[in-house]
mmCIF file of the N, C-alpha and C atoms, coordinates in Angstrom:
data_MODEL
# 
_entry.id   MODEL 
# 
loop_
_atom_site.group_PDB 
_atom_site.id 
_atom_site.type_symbol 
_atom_site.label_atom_id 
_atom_site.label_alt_id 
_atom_site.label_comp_id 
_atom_site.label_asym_id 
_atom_site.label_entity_id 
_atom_site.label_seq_id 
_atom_site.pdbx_PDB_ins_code 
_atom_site.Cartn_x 
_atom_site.Cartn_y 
_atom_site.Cartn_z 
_atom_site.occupancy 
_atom_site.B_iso_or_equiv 
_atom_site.pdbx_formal_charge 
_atom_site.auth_seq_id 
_atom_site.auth_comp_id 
_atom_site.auth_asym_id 
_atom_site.auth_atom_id 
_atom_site.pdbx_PDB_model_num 
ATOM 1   N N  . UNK A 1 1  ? 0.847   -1.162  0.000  1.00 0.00 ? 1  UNK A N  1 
ATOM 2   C CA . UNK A 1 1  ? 0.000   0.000   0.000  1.00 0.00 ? 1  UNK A CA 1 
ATOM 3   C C  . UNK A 1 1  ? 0.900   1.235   0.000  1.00 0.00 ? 1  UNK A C  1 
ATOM 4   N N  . UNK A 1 2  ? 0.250   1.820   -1.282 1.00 0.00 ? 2  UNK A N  1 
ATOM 5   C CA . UNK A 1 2  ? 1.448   3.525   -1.014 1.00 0.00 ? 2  UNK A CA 1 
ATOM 6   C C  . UNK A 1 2  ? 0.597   4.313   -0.161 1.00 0.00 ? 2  UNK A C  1 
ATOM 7   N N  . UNK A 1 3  ? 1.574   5.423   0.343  1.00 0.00 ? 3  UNK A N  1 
ATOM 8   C CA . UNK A 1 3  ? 1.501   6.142   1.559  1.00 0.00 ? 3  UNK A CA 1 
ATOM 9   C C  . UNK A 1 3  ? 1.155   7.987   0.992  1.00 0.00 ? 3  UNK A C  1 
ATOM 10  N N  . UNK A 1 4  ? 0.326   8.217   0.934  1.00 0.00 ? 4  UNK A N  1 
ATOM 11  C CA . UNK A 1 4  ? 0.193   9.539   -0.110 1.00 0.00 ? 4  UNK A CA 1 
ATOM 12  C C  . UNK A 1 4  ? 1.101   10.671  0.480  1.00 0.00 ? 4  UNK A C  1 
ATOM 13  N N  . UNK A 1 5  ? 1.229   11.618  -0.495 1.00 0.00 ? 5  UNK A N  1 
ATOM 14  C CA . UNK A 1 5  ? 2.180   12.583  -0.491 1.00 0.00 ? 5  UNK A CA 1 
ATOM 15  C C  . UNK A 1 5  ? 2.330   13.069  1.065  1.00 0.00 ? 5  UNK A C  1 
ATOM 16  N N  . UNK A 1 6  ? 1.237   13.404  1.282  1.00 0.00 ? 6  UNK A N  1 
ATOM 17  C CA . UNK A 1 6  ? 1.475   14.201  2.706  1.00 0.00 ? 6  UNK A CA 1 
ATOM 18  C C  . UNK A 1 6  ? 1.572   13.601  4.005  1.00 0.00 ? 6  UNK A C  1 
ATOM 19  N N  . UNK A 1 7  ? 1.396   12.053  3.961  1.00 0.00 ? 7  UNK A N  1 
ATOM 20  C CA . UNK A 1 7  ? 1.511   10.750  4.962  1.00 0.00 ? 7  UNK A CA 1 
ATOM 21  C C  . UNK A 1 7  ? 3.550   10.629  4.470  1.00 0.00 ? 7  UNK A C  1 
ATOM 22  N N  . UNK A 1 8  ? 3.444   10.602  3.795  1.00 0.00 ? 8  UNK A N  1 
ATOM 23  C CA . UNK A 1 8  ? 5.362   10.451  3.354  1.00 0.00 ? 8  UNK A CA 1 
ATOM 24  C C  . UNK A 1 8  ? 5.851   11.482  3.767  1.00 0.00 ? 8  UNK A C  1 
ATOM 25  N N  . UNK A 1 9  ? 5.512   12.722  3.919  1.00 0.00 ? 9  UNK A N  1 
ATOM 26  C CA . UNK A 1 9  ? 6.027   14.178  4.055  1.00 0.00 ? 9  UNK A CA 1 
ATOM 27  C C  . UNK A 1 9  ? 6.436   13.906  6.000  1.00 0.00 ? 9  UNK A C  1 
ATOM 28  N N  . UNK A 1 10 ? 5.582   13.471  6.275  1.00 0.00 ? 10 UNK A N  1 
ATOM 29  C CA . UNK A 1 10 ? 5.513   12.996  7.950  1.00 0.00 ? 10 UNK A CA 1 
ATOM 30  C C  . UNK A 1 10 ? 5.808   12.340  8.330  1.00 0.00 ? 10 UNK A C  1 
ATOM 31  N N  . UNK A 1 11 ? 6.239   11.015  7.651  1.00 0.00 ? 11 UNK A N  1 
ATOM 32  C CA . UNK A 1 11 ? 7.155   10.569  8.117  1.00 0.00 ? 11 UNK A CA 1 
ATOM 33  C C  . UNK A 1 11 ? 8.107   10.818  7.879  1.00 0.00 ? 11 UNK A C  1 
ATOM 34  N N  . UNK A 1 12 ? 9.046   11.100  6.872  1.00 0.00 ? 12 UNK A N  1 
ATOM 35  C CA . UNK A 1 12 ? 10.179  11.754  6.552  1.00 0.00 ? 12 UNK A CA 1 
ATOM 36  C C  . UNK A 1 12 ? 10.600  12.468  7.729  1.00 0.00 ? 12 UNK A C  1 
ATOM 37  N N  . UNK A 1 13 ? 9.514   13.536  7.897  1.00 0.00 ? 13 UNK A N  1 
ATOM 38  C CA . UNK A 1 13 ? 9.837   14.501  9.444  1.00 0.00 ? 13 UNK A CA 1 
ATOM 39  C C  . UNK A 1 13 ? 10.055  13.871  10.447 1.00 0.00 ? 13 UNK A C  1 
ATOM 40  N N  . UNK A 1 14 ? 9.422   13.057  10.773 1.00 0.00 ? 14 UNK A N  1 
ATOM 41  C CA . UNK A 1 14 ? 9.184   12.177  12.096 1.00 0.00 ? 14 UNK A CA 1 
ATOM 42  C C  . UNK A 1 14 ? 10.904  11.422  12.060 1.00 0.00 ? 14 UNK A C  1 
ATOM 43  N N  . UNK A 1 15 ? 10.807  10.634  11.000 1.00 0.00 ? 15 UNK A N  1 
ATOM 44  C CA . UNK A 1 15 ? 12.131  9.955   10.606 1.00 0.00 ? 15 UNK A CA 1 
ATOM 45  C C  . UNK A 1 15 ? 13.625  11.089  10.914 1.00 0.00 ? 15 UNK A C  1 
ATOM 46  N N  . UNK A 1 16 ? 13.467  12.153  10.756 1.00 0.00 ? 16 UNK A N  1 
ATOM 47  C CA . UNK A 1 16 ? 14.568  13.053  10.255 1.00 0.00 ? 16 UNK A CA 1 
ATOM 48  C C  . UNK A 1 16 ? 14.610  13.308  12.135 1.00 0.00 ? 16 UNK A C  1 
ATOM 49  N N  . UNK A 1 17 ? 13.465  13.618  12.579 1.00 0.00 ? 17 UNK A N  1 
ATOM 50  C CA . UNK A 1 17 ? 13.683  13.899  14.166 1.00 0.00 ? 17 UNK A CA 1 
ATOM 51  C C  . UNK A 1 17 ? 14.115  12.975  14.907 1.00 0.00 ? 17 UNK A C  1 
ATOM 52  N N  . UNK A 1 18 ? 13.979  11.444  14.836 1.00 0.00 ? 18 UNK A N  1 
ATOM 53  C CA . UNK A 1 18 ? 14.387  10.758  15.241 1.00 0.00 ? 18 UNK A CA 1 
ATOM 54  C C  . UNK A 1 18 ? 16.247  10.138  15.558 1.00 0.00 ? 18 UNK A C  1 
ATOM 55  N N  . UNK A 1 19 ? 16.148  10.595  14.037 1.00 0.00 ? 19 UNK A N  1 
ATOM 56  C CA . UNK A 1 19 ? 17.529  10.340  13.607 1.00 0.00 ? 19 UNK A CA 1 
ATOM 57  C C  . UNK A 1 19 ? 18.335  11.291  14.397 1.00 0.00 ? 19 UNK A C  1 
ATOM 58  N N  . UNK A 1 20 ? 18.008  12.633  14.402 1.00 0.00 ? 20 UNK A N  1 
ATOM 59  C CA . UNK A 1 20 ? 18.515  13.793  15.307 1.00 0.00 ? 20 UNK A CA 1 
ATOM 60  C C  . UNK A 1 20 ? 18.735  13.506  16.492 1.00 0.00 ? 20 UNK A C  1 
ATOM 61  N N  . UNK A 1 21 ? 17.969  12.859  17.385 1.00 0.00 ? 21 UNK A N  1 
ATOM 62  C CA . UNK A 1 21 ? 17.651  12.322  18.443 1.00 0.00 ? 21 UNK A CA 1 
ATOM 63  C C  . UNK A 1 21 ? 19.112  11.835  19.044 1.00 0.00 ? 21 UNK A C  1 
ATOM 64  N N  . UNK A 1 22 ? 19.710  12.460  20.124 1.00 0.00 ? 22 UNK A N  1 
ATOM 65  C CA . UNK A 1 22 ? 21.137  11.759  20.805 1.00 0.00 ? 22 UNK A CA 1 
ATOM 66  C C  . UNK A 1 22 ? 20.457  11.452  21.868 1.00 0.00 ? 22 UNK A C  1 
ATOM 67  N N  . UNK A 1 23 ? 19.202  11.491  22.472 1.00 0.00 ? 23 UNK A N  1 
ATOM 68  C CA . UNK A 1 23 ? 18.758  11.099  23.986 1.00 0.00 ? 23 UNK A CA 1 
ATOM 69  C C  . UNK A 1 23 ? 18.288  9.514   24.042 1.00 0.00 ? 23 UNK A C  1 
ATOM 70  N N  . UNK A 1 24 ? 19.024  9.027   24.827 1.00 0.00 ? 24 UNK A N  1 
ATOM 71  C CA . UNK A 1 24 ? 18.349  7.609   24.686 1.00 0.00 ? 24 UNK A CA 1 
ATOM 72  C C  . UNK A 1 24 ? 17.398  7.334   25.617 1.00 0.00 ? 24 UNK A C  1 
ATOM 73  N N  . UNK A 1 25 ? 16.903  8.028   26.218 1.00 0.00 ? 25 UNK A N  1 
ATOM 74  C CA . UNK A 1 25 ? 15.884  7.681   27.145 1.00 0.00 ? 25 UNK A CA 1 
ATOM 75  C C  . UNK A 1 25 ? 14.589  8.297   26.352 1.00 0.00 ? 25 UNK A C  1 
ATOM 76  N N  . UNK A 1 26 ? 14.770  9.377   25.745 1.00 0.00 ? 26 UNK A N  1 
ATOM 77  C CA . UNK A 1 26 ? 13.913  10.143  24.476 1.00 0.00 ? 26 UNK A CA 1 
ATOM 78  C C  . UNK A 1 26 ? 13.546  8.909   23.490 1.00 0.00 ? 26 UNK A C  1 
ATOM 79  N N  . UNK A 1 27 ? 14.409  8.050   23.163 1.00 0.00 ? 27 UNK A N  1 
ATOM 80  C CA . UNK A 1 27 ? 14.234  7.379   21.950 1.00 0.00 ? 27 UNK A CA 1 
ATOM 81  C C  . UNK A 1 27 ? 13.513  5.920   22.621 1.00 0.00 ? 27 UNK A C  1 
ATOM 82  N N  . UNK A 1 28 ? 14.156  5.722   23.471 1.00 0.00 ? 28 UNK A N  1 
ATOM 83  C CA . UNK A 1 28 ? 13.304  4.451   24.293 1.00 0.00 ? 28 UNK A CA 1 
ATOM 84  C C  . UNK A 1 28 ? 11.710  4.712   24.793 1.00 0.00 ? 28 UNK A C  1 
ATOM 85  N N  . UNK A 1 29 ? 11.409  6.258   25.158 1.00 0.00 ? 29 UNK A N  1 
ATOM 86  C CA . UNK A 1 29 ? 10.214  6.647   25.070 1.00 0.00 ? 29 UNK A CA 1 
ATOM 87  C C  . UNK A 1 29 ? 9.158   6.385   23.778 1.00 0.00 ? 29 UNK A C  1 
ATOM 88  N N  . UNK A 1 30 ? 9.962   6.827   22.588 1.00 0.00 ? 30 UNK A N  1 
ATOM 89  C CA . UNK A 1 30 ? 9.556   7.116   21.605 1.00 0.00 ? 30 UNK A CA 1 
ATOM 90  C C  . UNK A 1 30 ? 9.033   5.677   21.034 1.00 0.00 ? 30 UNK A C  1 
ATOM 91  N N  . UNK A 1 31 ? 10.161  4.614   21.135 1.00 0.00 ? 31 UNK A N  1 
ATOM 92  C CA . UNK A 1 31 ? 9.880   3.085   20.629 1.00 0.00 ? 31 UNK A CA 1 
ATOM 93  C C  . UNK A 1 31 ? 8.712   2.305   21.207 1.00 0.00 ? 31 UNK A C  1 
ATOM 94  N N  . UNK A 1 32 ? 8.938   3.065   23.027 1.00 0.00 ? 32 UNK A N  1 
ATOM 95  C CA . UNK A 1 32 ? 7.388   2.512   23.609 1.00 0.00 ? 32 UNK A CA 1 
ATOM 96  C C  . UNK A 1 32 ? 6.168   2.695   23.055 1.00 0.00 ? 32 UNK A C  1 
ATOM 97  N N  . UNK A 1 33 ? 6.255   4.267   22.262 1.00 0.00 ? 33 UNK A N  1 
ATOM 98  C CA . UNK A 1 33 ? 5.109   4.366   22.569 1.00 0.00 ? 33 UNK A CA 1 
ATOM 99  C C  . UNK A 1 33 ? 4.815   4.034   20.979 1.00 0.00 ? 33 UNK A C  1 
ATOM 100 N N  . UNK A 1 34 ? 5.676   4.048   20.077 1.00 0.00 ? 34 UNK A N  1 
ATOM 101 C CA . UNK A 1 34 ? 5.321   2.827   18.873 1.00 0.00 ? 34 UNK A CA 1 
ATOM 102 C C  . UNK A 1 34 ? 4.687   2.062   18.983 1.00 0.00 ? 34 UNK A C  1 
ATOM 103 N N  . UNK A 1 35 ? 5.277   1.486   19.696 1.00 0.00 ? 35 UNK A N  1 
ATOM 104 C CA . UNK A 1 35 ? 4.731   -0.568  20.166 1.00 0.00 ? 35 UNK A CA 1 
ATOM 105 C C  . UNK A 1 35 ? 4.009   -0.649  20.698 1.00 0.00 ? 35 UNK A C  1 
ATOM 106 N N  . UNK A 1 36 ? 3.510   0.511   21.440 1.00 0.00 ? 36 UNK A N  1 
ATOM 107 C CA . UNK A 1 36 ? 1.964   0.518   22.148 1.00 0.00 ? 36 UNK A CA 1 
ATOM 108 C C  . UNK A 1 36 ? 0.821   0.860   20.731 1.00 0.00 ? 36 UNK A C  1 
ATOM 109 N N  . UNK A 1 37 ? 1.610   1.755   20.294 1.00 0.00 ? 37 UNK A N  1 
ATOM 110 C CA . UNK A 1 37 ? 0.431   1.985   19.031 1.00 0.00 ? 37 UNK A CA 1 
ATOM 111 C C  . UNK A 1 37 ? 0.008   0.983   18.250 1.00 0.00 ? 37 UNK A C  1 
ATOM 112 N N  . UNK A 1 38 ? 1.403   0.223   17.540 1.00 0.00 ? 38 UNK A N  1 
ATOM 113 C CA . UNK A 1 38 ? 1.386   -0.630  16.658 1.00 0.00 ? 38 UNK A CA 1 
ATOM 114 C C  . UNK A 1 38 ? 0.006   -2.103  17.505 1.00 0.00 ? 38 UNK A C  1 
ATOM 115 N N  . UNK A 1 39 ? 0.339   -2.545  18.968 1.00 0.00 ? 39 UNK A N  1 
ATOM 116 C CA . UNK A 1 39 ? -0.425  -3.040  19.343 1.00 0.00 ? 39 UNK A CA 1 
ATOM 117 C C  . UNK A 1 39 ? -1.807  -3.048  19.121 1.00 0.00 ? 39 UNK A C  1 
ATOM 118 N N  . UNK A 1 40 ? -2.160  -1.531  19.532 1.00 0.00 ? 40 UNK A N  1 
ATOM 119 C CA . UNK A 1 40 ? -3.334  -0.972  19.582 1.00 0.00 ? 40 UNK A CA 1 
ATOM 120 C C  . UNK A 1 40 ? -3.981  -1.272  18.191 1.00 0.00 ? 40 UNK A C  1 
ATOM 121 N N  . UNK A 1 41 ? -3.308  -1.103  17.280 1.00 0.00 ? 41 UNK A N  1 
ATOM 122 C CA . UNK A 1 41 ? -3.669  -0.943  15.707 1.00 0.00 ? 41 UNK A CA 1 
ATOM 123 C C  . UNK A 1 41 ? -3.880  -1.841  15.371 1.00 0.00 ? 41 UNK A C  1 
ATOM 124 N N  . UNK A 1 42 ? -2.901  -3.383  15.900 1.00 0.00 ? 42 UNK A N  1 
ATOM 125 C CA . UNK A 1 42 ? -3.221  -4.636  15.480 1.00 0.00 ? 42 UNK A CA 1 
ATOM 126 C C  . UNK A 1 42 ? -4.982  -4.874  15.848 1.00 0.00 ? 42 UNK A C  1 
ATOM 127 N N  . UNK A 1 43 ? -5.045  -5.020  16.793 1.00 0.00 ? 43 UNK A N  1 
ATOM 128 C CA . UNK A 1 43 ? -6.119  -4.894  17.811 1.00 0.00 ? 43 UNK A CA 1 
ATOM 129 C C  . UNK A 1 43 ? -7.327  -4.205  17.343 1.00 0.00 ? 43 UNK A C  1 
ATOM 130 N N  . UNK A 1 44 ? -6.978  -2.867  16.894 1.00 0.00 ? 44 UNK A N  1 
ATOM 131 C CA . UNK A 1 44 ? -8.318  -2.730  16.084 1.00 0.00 ? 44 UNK A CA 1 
ATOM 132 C C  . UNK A 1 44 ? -8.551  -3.475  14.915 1.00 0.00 ? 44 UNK A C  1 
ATOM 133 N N  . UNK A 1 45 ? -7.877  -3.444  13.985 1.00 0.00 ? 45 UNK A N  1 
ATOM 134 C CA . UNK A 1 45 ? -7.502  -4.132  12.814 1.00 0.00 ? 45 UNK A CA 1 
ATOM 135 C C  . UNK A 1 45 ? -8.515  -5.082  12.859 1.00 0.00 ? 45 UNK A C  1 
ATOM 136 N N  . UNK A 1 46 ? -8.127  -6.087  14.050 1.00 0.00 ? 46 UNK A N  1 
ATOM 137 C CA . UNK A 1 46 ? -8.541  -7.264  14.133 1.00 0.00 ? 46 UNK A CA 1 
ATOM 138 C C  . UNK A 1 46 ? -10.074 -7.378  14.948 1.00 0.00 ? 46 UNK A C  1 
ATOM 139 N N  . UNK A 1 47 ? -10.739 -6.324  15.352 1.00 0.00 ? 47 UNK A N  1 
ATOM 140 C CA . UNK A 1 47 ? -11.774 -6.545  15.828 1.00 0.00 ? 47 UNK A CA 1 
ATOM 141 C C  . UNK A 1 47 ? -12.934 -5.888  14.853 1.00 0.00 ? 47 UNK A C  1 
ATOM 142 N N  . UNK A 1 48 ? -12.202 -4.517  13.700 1.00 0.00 ? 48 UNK A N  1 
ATOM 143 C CA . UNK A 1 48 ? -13.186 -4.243  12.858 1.00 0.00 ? 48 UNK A CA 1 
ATOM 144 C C  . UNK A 1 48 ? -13.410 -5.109  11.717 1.00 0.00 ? 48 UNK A C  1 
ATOM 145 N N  . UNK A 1 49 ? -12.562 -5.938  11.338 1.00 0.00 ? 49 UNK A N  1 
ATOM 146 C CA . UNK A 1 49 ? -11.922 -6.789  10.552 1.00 0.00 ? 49 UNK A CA 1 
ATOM 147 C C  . UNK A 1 49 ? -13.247 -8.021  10.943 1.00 0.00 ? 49 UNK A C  1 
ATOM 148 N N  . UNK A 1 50 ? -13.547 -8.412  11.980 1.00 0.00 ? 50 UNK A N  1 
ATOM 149 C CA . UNK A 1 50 ? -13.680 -9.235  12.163 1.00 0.00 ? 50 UNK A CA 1 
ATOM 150 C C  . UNK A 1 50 ? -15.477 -9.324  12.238 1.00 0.00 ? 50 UNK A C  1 
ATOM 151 N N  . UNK A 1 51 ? -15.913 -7.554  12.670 1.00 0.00 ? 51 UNK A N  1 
ATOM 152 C CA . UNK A 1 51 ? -17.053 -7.107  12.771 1.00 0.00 ? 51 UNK A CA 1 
ATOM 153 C C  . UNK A 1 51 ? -17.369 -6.728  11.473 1.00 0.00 ? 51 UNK A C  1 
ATOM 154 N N  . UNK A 1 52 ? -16.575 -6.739  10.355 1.00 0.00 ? 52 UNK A N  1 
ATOM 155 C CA . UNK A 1 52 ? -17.230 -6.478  9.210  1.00 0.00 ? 52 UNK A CA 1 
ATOM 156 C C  . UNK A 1 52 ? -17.152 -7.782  8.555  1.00 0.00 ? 52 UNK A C  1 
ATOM 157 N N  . UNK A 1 53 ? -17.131 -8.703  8.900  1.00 0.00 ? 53 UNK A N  1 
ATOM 158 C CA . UNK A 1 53 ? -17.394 -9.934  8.555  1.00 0.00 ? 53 UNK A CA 1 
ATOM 159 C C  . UNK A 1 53 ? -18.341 -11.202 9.204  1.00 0.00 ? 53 UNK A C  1 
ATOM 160 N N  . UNK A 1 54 ? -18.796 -10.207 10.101 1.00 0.00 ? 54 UNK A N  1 
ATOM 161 C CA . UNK A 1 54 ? -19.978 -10.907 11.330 1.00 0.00 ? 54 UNK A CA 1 
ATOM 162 C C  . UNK A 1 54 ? -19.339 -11.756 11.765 1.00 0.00 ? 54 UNK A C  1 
ATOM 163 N N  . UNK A 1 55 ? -18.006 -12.025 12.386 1.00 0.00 ? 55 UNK A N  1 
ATOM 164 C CA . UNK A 1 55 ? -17.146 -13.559 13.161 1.00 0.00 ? 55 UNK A CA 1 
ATOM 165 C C  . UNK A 1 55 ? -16.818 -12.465 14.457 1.00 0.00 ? 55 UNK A C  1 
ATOM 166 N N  . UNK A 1 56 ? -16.795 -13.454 15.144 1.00 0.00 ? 56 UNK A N  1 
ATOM 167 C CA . UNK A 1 56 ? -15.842 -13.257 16.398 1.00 0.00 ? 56 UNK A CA 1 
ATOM 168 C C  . UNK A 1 56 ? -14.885 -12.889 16.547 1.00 0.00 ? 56 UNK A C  1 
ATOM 169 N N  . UNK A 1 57 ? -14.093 -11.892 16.963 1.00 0.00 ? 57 UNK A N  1 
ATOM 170 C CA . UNK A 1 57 ? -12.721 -11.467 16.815 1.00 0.00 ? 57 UNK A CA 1 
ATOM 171 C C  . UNK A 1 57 ? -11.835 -12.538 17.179 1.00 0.00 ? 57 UNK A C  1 
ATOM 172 N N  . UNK A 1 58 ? -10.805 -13.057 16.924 1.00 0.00 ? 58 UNK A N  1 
ATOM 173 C CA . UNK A 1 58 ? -10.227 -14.151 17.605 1.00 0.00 ? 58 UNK A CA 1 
ATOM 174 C C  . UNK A 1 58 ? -9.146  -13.352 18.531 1.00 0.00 ? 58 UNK A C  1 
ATOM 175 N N  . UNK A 1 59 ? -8.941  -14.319 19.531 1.00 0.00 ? 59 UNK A N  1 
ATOM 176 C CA . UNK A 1 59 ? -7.962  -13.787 20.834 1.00 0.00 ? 59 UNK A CA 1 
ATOM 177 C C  . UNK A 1 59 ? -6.371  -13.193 20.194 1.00 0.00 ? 59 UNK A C  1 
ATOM 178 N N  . UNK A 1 60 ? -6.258  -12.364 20.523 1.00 0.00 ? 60 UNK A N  1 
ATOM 179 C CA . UNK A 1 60 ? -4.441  -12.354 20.592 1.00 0.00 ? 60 UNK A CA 1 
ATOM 180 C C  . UNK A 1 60 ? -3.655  -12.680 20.617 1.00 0.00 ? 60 UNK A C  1 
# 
């Protein structure tokens, strides 16, 4: 899936700040709260996913 112009523009930024980034407690923040998102996202994914198909979400 491509990422349209202005979704690429933001990450680029996001990417470019990161990279800047010498704090490692900043960046260990930052990875948490990725992996909390990315979780979260699975998670919806998988329960609208599952409600637009009238099934049961399956467990985690």
């Amino acid at each position: 899936m491509d990422l349209t112009l202005s979704r690429q523009f933001a990450v680029e930024t996001q990417a470019t700040a990161i990279d800047a980034c010498n704090d490692v407690a900043e960046l260990r923040r930052i990875a948490k709260t990725l992996l909390t998102a990315w979780h979260l996202q699975t998670d919806m994914t998988r329960h609208f996913g599952a409600q637009a198909l009238g099934i049961t979400p399956p467990s985690p």
